[in-house]
Each structure stands twice: as C-alpha cells, then as structure tokens.
C-alpha positions as CSV (number, residue, x, y, z in Angstrom):
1,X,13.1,31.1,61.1
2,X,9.4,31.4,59.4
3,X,9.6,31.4,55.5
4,X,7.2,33.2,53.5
5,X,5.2,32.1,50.4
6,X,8.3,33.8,48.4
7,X,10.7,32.5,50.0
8,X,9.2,29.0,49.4
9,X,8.8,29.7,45.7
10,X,12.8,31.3,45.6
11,X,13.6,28.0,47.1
12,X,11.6,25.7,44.8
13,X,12.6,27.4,41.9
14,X,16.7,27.3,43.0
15,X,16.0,23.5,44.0
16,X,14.6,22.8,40.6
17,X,17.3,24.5,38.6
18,X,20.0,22.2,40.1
19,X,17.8,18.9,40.0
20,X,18.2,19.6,36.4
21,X,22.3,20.5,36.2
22,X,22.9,17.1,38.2
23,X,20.9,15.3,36.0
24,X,22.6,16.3,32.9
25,X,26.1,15.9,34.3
26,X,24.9,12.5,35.9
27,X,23.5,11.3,32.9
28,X,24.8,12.9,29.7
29,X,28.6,12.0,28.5
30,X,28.1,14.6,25.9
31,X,25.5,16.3,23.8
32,X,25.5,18.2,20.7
33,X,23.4,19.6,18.1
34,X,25.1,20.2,14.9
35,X,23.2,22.0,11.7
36,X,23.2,21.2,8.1
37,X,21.7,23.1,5.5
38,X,18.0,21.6,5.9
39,X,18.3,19.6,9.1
40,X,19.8,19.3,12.4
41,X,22.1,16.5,13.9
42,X,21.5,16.0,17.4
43,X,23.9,13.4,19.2
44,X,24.5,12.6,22.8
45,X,25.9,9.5,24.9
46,X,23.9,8.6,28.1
47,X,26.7,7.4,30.7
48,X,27.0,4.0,31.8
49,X,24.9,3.3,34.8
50,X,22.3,5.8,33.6
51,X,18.5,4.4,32.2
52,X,16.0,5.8,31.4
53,X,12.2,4.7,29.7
54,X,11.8,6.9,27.0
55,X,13.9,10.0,25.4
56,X,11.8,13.0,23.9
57,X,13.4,15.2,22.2
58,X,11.7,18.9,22.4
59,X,12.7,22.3,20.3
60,X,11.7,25.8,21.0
61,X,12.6,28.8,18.4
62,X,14.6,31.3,19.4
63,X,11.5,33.9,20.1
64,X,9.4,31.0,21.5
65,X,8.9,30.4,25.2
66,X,7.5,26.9,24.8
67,X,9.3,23.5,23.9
68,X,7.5,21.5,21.6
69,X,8.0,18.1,21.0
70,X,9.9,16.8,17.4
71,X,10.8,13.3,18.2
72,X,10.6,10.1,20.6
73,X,12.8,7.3,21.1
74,X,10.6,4.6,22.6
75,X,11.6,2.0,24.8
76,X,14.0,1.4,27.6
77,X,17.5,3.8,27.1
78,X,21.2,3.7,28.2
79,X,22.5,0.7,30.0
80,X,23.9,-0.4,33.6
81,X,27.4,-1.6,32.5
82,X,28.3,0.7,29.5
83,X,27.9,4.0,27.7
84,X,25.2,4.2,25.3
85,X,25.4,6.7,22.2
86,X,22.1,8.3,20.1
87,X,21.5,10.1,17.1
88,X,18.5,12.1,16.3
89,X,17.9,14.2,13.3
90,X,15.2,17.0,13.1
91,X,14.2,17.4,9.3
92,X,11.5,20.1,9.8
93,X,13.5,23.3,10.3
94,X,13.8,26.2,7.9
95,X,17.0,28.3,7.0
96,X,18.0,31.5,8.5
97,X,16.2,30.0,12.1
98,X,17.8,29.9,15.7
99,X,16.5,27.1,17.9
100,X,16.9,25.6,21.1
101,X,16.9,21.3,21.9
102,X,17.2,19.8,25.1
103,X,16.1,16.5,26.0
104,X,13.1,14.6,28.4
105,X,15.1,11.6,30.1
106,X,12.0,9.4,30.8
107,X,10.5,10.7,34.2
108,X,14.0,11.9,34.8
109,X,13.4,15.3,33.7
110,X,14.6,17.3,30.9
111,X,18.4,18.3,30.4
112,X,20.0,21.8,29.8
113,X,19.4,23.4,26.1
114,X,21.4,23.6,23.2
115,X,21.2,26.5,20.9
116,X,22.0,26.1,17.0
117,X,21.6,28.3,13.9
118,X,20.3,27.0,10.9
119,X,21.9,29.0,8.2
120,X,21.5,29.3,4.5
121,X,23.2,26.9,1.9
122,X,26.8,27.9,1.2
123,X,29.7,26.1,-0.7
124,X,31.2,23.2,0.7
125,X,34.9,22.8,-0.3
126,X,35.6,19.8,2.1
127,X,33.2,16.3,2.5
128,X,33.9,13.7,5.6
129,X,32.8,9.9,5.0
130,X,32.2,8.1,6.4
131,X,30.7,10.0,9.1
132,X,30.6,8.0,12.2
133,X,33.7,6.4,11.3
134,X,35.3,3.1,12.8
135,X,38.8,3.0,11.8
136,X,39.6,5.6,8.8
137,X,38.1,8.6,7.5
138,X,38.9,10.0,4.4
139,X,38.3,13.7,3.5
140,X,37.6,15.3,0.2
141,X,38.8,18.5,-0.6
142,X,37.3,20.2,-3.9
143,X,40.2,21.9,-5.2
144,X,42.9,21.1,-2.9
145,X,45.8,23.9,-2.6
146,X,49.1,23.7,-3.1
147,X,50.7,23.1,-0.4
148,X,50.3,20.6,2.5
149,X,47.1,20.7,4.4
150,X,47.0,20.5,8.5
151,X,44.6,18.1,9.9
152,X,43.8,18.7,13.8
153,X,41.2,16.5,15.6
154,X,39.4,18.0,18.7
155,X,37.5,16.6,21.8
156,X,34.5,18.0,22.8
157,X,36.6,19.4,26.2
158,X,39.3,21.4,23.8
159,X,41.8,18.7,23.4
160,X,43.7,18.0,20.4
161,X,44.4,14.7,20.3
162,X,45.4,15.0,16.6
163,X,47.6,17.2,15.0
164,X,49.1,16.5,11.7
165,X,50.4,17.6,7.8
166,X,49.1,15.8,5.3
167,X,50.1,16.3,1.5
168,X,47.2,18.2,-0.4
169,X,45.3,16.0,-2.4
170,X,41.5,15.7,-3.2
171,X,41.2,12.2,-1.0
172,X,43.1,12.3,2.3
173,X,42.9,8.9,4.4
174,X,43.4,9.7,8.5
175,X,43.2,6.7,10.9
176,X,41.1,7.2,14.0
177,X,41.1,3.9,15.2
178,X,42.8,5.3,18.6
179,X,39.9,7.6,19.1
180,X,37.6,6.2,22.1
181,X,33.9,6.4,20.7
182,X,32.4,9.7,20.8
183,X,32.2,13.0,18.9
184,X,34.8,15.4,17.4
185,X,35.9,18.4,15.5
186,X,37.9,18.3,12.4
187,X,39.8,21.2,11.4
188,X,41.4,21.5,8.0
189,X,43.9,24.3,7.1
190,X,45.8,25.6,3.9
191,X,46.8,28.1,1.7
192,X,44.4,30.7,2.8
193,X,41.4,28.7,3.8
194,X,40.0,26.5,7.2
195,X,37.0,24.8,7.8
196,X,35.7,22.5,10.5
197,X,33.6,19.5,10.2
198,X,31.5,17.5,13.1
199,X,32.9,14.0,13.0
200,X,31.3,11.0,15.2
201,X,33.6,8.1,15.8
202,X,32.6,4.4,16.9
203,X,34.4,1.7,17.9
204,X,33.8,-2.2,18.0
C-alpha cells in the first residue's frame, strides 16, 4: 500500500508519542511535583537498570507552548543494580501560576508532564519533620482538637498502607520504618478539619 507525505507524518507523530510513554514507564518509578508557597518540589526515582548522562529539568506556564529549561543535574544518573531517587526544587515561580515540568533523560528523551498550581500563602495548621524521614516522623498540629486525630498514609498508586488513631496532641510521633523508600501522602483528620501533607521516606 503507497503512503502519502500525511500519512508518514500521522505515523511519525503516533511513533513519537509512545517512544515517550515507554520511556517514562521504563525509566521512572514515580514522579511528582509538589507546590509550596514560593517554590516547587519536584521528586522522582529512576528504576534500577535505567541510566542516563544528564537530567534537565524544563517548565512551561500554563499559557506557554514552549518548555524552558530551570535546572540540570550533571553527570552520569540512576544505576544498573538499584533504584535511584532525586529531588529538585524550582525557586523562581510566582503565586497564583499553573505550570507544567517534565524531565530530559540524557539523550533519552523527555518524559510525560506534570501540572501544579502554585497558590497563594494560606495557614498551615499541621508541620511534618522531618521530611524525608528514615524511621519516625513527627507531626505538629497548631491547636490540636479534642478528640483523637486519624492518621492515614497513602502510596502514590492509592494504597493505604497506614491507617491509624492517634491521641490529639501538638507533637504526634508515627513510625515509618516499614515504608519501602519512596513518596507518600499524609492525611490528618479531626473534629471538623483534614489536611494532607507530601511526605518522602528513605531507608538505609
């Protein structure tokens, strides 16, 4: 069957977009942009097997059309015999912003976006530390309620591998010592109020 020019470019285009899915789900465990106040946490684990020379980190604005470069880890990245996690924070955002991250693997290519608000300064009520964590985290609640408080700790994937009551105070100490490395959401509930928290645990 003969193929014309458009059917070439439908093809190349198709072909490109899937290069790109494999290589994120070949060579990204996870990857997540988080956003603070003035900055924003990006943190992603390359899979064991997976290296790469060179990691650029690129943002776009939500109106913008073009990635632009904010950061570059230099040198040789992941490892052949384990998985290899990374941290990146952009400083130079402003407030009331959405933006899009992805990352440039080396000659690998670039991986799937992430999209993340940066919003105005509000109240906290509820501070983690340390944050990554090892074995224990403790959480700080300004004002705790009344009543007991309900911890839950959730995977990435949806899974709660924590679910527990914990007497309100204003330092609660939660092992996660069990927790394989990567990152998390906290959840804490009572007496009217809930917040969630991005925690990053690391083991030994």
């Amino acid at each position: 069957m003969k193929m014309s020019k458009w059917n070439v470019i439908v093809v190349c285009l198709f072909t490109s977009f899937v290069v790109n899915a494999q290589l994120e789900n070949r060579a990204l465990g996870y990857f997540t942009v988080d956003a603070g106040n003035e900055s924003v946490l990006l943190s992603w684990q390359l899979n064991r097997g997976f290296t790469c020379n060179g990691i650029t980190v690129e943002r776009r604005l939500d109106a913008d059309s073009v990635f632009k470069t904010v950061g570059v880890i230099k040198g040789l990245c992941g490892s052949p015999t384990q998985p290899i996690d990374y941290t990146f924070t952009d400083t130079t955002v402003e407030q009331n912003n959405a933006y899009y991250y992805r990352l440039i693997l080396g000659a690998e290519g670039h991986t799937m976006h992430r999209r993340v608000l940066v919003r105005a300064p509000q109240a906290d009520r509820l501070w983690i530390y340390p944050n990554p964590a090892l074995e224990e985290i403790t959480i700080r609640l300004d004002d705790p309620p009344a009543s007991d408080v309900r911890i839950i700790v959730v995977a990435t994937s949806g899974t709660v591998l924590l679910d527990e009551n914990k007497a309100a105070k204003e330092a609660i100490a939660i092992d996660v010592s069990r927790l394989p490395t990567g990152r998390y959401i906290l959840i804490v509930e009572g007496d009217g109020f809930r917040e969630t928290k991005s925690i990053v645990i690391k083991q030994y």
